[in-house]
C-alpha positions as CSV (number, residue, x, y, z in Angstrom):
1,X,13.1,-9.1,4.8
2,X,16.4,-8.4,2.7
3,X,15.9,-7.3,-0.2
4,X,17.8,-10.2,-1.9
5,X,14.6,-12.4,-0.6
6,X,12.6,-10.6,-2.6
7,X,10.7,-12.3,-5.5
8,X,11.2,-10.6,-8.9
9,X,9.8,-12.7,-12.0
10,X,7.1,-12.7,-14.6
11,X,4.0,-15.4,-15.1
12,X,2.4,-17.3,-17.7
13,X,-0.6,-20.2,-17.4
14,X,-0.5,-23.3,-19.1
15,X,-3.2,-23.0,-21.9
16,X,-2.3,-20.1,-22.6
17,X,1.5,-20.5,-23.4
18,X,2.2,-24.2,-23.6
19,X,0.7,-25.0,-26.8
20,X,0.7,-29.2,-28.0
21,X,-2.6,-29.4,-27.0
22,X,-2.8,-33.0,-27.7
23,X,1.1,-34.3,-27.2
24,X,2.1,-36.8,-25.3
25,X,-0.8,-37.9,-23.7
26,X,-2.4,-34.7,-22.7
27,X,-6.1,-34.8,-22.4
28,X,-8.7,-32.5,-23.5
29,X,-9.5,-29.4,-21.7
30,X,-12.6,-27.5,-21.7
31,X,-10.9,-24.0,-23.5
32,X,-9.9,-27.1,-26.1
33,X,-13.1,-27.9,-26.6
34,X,-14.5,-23.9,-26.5
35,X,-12.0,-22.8,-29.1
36,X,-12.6,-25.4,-31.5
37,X,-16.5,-25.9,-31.6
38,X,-17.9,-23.0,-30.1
39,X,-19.5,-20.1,-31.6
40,X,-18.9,-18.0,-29.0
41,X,-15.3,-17.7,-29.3
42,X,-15.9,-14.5,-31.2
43,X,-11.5,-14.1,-32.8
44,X,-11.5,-17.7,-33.5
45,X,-8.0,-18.2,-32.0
46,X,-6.4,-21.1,-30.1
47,X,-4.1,-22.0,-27.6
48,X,-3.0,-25.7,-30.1
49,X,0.4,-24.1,-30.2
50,X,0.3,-20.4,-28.6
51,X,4.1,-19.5,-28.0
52,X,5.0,-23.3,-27.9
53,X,6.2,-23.0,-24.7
54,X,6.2,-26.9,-24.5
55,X,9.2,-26.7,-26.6
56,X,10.5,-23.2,-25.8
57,X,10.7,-23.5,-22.1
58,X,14.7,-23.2,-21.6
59,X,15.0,-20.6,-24.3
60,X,12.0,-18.7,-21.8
61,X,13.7,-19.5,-18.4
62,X,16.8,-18.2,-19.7
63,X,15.8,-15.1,-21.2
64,X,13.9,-14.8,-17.9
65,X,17.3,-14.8,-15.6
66,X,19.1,-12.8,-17.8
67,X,16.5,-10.4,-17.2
68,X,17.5,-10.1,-14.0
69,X,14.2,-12.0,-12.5
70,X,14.4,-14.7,-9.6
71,X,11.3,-16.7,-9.8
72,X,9.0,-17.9,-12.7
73,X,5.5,-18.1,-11.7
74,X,3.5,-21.1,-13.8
75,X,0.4,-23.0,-14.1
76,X,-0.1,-26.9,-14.2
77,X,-2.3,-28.2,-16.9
78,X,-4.5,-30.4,-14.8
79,X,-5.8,-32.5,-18.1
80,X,-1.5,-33.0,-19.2
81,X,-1.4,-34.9,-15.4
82,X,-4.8,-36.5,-15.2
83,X,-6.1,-36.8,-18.8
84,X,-9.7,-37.4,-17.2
85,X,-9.5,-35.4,-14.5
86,X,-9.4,-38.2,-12.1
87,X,-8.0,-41.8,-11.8
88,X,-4.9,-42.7,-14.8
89,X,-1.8,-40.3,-14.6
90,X,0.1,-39.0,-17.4
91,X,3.6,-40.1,-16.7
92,X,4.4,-38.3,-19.6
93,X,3.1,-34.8,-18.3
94,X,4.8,-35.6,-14.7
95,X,8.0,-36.0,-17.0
96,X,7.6,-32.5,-18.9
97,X,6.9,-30.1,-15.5
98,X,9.8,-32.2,-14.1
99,X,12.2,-30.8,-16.6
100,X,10.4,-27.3,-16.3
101,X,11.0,-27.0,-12.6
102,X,14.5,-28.3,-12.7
103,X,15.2,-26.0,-15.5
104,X,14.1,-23.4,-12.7
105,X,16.0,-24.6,-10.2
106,X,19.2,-25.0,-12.6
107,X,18.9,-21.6,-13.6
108,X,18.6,-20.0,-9.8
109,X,15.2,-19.3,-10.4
110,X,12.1,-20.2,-7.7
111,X,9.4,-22.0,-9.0
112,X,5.6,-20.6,-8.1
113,X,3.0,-22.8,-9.1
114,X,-0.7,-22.6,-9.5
115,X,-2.6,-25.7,-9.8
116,X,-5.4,-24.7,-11.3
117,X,-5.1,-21.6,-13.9
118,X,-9.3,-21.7,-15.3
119,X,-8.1,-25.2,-17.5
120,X,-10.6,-28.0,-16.3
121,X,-10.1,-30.6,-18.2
122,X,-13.2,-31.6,-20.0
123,X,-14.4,-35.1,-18.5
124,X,-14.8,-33.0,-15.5
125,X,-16.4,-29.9,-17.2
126,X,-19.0,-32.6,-18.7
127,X,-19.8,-33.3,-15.2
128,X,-21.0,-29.9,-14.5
129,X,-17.3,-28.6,-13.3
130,X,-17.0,-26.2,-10.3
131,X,-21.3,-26.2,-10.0
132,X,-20.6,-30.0,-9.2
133,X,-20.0,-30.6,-5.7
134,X,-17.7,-33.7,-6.6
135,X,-15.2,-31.8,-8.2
136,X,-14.4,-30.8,-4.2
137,X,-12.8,-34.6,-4.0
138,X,-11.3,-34.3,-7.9
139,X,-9.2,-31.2,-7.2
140,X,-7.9,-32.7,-3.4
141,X,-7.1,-35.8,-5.3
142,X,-4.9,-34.1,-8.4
143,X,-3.9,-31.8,-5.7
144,X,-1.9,-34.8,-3.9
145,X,-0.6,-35.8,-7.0
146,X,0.9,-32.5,-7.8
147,X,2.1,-32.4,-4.2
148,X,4.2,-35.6,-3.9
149,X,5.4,-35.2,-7.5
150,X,7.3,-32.1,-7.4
151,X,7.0,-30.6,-4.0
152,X,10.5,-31.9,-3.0
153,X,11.3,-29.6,-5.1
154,X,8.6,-26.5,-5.5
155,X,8.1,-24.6,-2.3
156,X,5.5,-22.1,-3.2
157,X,2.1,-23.2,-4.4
158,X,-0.9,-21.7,-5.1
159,X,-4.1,-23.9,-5.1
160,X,-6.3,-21.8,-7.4
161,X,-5.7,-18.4,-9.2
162,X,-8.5,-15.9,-9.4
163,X,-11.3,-17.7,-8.5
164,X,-13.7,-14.8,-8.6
165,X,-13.0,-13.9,-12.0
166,X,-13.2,-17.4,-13.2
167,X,-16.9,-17.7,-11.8
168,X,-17.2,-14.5,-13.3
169,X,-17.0,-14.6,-16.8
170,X,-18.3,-18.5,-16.6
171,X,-21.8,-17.5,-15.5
172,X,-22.1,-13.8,-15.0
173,X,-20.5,-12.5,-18.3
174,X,-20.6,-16.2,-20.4
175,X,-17.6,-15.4,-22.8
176,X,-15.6,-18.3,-20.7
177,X,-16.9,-21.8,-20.9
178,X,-19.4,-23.2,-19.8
179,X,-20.9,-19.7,-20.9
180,X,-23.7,-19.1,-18.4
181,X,-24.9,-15.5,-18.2
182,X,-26.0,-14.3,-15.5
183,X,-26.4,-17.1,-13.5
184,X,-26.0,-15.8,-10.2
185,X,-26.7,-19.3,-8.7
186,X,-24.4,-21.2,-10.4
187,X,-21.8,-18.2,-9.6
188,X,-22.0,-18.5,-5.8
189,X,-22.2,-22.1,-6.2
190,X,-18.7,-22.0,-8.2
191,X,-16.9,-19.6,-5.8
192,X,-18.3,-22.3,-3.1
193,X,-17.3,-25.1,-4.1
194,X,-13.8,-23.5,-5.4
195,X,-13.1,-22.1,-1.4
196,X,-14.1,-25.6,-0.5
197,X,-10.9,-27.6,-2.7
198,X,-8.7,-24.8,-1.8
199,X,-9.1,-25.5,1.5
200,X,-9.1,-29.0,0.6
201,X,-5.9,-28.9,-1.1
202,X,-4.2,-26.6,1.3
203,X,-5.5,-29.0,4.3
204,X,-3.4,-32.3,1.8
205,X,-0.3,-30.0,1.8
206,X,-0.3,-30.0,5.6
207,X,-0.6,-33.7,6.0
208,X,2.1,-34.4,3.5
209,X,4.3,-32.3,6.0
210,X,6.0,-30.7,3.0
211,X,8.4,-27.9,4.0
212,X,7.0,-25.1,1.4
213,X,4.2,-22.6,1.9
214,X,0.4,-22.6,-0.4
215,X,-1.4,-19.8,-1.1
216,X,-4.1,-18.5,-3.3
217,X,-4.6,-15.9,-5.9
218,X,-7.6,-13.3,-5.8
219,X,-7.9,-10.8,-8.9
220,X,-7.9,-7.3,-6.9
221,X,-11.6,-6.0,-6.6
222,X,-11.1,-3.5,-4.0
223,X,-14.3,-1.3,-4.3
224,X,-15.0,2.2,-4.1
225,X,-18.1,3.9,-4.3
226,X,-19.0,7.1,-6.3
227,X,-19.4,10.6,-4.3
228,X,-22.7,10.7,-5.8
229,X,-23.9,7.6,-4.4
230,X,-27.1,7.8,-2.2
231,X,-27.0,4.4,-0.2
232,X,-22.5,4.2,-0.2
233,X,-22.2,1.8,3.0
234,X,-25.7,-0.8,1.8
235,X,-23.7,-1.2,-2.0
236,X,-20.5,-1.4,-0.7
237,X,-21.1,-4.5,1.4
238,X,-22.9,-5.8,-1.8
239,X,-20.6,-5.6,-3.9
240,X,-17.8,-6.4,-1.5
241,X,-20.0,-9.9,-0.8
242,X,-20.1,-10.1,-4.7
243,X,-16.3,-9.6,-5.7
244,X,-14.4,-10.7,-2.2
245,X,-15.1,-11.8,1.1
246,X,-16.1,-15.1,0.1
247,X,-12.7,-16.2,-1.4
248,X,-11.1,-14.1,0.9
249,X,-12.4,-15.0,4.8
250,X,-12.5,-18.4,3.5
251,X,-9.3,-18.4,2.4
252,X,-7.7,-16.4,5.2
253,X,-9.8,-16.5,8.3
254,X,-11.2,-20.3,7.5
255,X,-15.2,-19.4,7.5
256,X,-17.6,-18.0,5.5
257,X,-18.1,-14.5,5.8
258,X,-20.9,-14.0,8.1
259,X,-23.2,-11.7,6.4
260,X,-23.0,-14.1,2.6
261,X,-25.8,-16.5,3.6
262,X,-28.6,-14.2,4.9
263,X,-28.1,-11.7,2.1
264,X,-27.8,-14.6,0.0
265,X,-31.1,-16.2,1.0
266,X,-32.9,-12.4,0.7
267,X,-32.2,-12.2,-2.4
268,X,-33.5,-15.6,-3.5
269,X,-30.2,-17.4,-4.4
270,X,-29.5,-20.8,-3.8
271,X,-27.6,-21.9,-1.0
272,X,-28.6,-25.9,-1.1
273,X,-24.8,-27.1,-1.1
274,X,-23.5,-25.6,2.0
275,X,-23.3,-27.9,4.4
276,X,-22.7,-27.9,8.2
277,X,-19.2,-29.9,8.0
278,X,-18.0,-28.0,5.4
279,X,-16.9,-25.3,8.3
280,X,-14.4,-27.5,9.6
281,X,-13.1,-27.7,6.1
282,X,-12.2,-24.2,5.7
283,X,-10.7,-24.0,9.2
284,X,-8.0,-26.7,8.1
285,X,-7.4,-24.9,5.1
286,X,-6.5,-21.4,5.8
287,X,-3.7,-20.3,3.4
288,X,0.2,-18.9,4.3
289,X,0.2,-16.2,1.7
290,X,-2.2,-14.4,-0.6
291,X,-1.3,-13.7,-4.4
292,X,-2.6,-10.4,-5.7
293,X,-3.5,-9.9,-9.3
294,X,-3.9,-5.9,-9.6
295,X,-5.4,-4.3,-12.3
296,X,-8.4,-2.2,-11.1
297,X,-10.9,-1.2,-9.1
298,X,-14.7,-1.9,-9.2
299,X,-16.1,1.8,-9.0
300,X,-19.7,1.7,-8.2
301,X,-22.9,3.4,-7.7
302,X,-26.4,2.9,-6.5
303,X,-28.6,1.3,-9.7
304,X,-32.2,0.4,-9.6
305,X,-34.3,1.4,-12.6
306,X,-33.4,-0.8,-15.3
307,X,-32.5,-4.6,-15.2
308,X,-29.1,-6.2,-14.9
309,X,-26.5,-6.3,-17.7
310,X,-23.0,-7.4,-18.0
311,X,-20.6,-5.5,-20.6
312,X,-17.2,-6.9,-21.3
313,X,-15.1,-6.2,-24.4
314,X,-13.3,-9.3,-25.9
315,X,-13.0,-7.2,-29.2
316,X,-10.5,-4.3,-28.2
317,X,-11.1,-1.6,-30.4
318,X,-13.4,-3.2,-32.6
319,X,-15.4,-2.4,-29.8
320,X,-16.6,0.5,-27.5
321,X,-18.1,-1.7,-25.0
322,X,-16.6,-0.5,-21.2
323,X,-15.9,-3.1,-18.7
324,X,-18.9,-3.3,-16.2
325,X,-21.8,-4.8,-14.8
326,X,-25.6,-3.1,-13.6
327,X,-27.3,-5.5,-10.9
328,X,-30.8,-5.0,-10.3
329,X,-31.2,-3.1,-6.7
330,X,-28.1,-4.0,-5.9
331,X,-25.2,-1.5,-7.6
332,X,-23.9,-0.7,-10.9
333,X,-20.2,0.1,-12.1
334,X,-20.0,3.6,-13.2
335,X,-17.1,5.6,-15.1
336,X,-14.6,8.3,-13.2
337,X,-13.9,10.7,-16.0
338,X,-10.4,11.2,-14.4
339,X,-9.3,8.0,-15.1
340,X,-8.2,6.2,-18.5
341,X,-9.3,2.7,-19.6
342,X,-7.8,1.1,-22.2
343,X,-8.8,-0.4,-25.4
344,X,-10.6,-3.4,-24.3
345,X,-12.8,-0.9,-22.2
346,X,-11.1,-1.7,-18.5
347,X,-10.1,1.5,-16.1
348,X,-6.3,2.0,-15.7
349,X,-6.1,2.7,-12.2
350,X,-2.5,2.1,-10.7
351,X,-3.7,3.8,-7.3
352,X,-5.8,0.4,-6.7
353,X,-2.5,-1.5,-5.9
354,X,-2.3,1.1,-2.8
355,X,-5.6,1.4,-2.1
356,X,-5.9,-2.7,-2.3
357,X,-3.0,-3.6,0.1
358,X,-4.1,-1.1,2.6
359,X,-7.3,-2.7,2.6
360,X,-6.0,-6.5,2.7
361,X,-4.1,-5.6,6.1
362,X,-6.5,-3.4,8.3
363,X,-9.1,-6.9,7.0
364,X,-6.4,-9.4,7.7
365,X,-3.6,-8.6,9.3
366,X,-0.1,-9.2,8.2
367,X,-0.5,-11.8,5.5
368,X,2.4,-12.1,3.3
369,X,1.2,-11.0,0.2
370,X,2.8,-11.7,-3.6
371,X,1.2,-9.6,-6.4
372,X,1.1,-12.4,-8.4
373,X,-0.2,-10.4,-12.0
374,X,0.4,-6.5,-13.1
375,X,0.3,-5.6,-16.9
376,X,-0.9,-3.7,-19.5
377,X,-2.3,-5.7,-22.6
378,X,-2.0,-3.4,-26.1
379,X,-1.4,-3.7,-29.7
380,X,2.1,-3.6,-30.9
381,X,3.9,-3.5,-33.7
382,X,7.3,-3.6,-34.0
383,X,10.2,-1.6,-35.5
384,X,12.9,-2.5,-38.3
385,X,15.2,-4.4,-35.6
386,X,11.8,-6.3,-34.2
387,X,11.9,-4.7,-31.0
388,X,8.8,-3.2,-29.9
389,X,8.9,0.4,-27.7
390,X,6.5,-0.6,-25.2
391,X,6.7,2.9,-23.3
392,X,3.2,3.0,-22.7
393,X,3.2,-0.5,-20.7
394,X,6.7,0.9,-19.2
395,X,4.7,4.3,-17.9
396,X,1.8,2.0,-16.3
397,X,3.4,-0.5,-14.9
398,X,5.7,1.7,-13.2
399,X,3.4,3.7,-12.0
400,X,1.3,0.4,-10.3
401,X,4.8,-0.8,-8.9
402,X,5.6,2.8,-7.5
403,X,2.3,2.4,-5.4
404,X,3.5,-0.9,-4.3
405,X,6.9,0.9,-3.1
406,X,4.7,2.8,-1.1
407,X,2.6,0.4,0.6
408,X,5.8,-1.6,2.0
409,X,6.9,1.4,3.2
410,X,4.0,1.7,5.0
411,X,4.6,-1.6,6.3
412,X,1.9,-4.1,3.9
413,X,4.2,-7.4,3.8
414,X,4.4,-7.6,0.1
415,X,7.0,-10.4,-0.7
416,X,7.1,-10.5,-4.4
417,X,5.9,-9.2,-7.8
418,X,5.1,-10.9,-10.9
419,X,4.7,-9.1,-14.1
420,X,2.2,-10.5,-16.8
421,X,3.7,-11.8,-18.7
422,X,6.7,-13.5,-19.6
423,X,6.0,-13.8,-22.8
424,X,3.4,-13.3,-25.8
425,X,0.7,-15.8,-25.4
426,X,-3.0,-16.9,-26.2
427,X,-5.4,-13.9,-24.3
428,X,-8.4,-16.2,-24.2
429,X,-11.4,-15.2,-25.8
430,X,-8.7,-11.6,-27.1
431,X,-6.5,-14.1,-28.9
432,X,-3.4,-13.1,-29.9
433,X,-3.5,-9.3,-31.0
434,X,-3.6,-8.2,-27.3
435,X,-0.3,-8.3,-26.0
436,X,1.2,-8.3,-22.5
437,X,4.5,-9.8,-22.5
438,X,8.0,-7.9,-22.0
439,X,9.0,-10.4,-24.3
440,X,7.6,-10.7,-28.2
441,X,6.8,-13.6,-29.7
442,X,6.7,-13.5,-33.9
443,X,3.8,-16.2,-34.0
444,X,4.9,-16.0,-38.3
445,X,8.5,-16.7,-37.3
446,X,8.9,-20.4,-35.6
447,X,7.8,-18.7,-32.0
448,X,10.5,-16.5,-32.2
449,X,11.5,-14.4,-29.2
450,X,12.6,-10.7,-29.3
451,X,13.0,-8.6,-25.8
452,X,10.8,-6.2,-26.0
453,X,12.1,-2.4,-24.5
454,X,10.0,-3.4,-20.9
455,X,12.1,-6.5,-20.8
456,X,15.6,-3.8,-20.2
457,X,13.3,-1.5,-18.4
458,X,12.3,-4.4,-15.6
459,X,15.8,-5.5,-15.4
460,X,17.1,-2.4,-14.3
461,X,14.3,-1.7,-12.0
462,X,15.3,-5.0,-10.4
463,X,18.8,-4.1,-10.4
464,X,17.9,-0.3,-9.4
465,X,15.8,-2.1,-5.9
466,X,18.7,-4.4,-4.7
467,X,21.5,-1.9,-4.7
């Protein structure tokens, strides 16, 4: 690969950044209807507006090339093209990621889009959403709309991003809607049925005979296990089952991973909804490429006295909740004191981008990979001028990109890196006070946009790699 092929750009997702939430015939999604009723959504902030990127978007994919990046990496609001998830399109939201992608192209910069960023829209969330087995046939359907719509002109998709994490904090950690906790059935169920319309999707691409290449997008969970840890190999697998190898050997090998359903049916979780045929789905719909969002680790140890709990932090440092989880005679997450975690209690860990795409190839092979998300979220405030100093996100992100150096040296295919993110935007259930984007937004100021010092810093880094 030259180095000019090379993917340099940033990413956003469409709640999160677009803002007119109900504007030209947009329907309502499910983090509409969580940020406006619920209880649960504990800073009481919404993505209505965001950084308005609805309205913003040349001033973004501008600043974006004159950053120096090549490739803006986006999410599709499914509810903006099918206002009821099925059925009517929105001819009005086919209109608006038109001018978004030719603004792309225009501006020499490669769209990468994901169609499905954790934004159901709510008819089908009503239906049960991902624990629904229909939804399968929903997401092929909005798939092929997506598909003949703007794939003469979009030539690297991505079906689904991070569909671990979404099942995650949907029914394991409840702070994403629907909001079960703990519900390991409906978890497995999810991350079923989302391997299933991946596969679906990727398996509509083909038959379209569209000259781009799909992918999907797995939030990095490579595990390691604690050197005090009596029983390492028994809670690796677990946890590796847990975080992994169901999105993953469905998504790259095409079948389930052999050990899920047994351990699954040990341990008393419901495996109803896999069905016989549904092997022959997941062989048509192996991916081309796998996108990699890197932040950490899951560092684990063995854990049976108590009973299983889930800690998460959606209150930074109105909080001292650490990131974790404790699962009854399975594992729990434990803390390396060598390590630092930030305020919203998650391990900084930039050796887990080695350590992760070491792992990916002696698993898989040669897969081209894209890390498809690295940042650092913080509170910032900013100086006279408006600029913020971001050295602390400088300092991590280079050291997570360093480690990235190294692996392709080592010869792991990586093809591309996207930081996150572009811009300022709506941090779900964080809202707006943690920041990740190289560029500041002044939510009091009209949306304005100020580069941020990572913004300089990650344009001559770019310029620094293709001398």
């Amino acid at each position: 690969m030259q180095k000019s092929e090379f993917l340099w750009g940033s990413a956003t997702a469409s709640y999160q950044c677009e803002g007119a939430w109900n504007l030209d015939g947009k329907g309502v999604g499910e983090w509409d209807v969580f940020s406006h009723e619920s209880p649960l959504n504990i800073n009481g902030a919404t993505g209505d507006v965001s950084c308005d990127f609805y309205h913003h978007y040349q001033e973004d994919i501008q600043m974006l090339k004159a950053g120096g990046q090549n490739s803006y990496r986006f999410s599709l609001s499914w509810c903006r093209i099918l206002p009821e998830g099925r059925g009517r399109v929105n001819e009005e939201g086919i209109a608006f990621y038109n001018r978004v992608i030719d603004c792309c192209l225009e501006n020499g910069v490669v769209p990468n889009v994901t169609l499905f960023h954790y934004d159901l829209p709510q008819a089908l969330a009503a239906q049960s959403g991902w624990a629904n087995r229909e939804i399968v046939e929903a997401f092929a359907e909005y798939a092929e709309v997506c598909f003949k719509a703007f794939g003469d002109r979009v030539k690297l998709w991505v079906t689904i991003n991070e569909p671990k994490y979404y099942a995650y904090c949907s029914n394991i950690v409840g702070n994403y809607p629907p909001n079960h906790k703990l519900d390991f059935d409906r978890y497995f169920k999810t991350l079923y049925h989302e391997a299933l319309a991946s596969a679906k999707a990727v398996a509509v691409y083909r038959k379209l005979h569209q000259d781009g290449r799909i992918g999907i997008v797995h939030d990095s969970s490579n595990v390691e296990v604690a050197p005090q840890t009596k029983h390492p190999q028994r809670i690796r697998m677990i946890a590796d089952l847990f975080y992994n190898k169901l999105i993953l050997d469905c998504a790259i090998k095409g079948e389930l991973p052999g050990a899920l359903l047994p351990w699954l049916n040990e341990n008393g979780i419901d495996t109803s909804y896999v069905r016989f045929e549904d092997s022959l789905t997941l062989a048509e719909g192996k991916v081309d490429f796998l996108g990699l969002n890197v932040y950490n680790r899951f560092y684990i140890t063995d854990y049976s006295e108590g009973e299983t709990e889930v800690f998460h932090n959606n209150r930074g440092a109105g909080s001292a909740a650490k990131e974790g989880i404790r699962i009854k005679n399975w594992y729990e997450t434990t803390i390396d004191p060598s390590t630092k975690r930030n305020l919203w209690g998650r391990e900084i860990y930039p050796r887990c981008m080695l350590n992760t795409l070491r792992e990916i190839r002696e698993r898989y092979g040669d897969i081209d990979i894209y890390i498809t998300e690295n940042g650092h979220g913080c509170y910032e405030t900013p100086d006279e001028n408006g600029v913020v100093q971001d050295d602390e996100r400088i300092e991590m992100m280079q050291g997570y990109i360093d480690y990235m150096f190294r692996a392709m040296e080592e010869g792991c295919p990586v093809r591309g890196y996207y930081a996150w993110s572009t811009m300022d935007l709506y941090s779900w259930v964080n809202g707006y006070e943690k920041r990740y984007g190289l560029v500041r937004v002044d939510f009091e100021d009209n949306c304005r946009r100020i580069p941020k010092k990572s913004y300089g810093w990650y344009k001559q880094l770019i310029e620094d790699f293709q001398k």
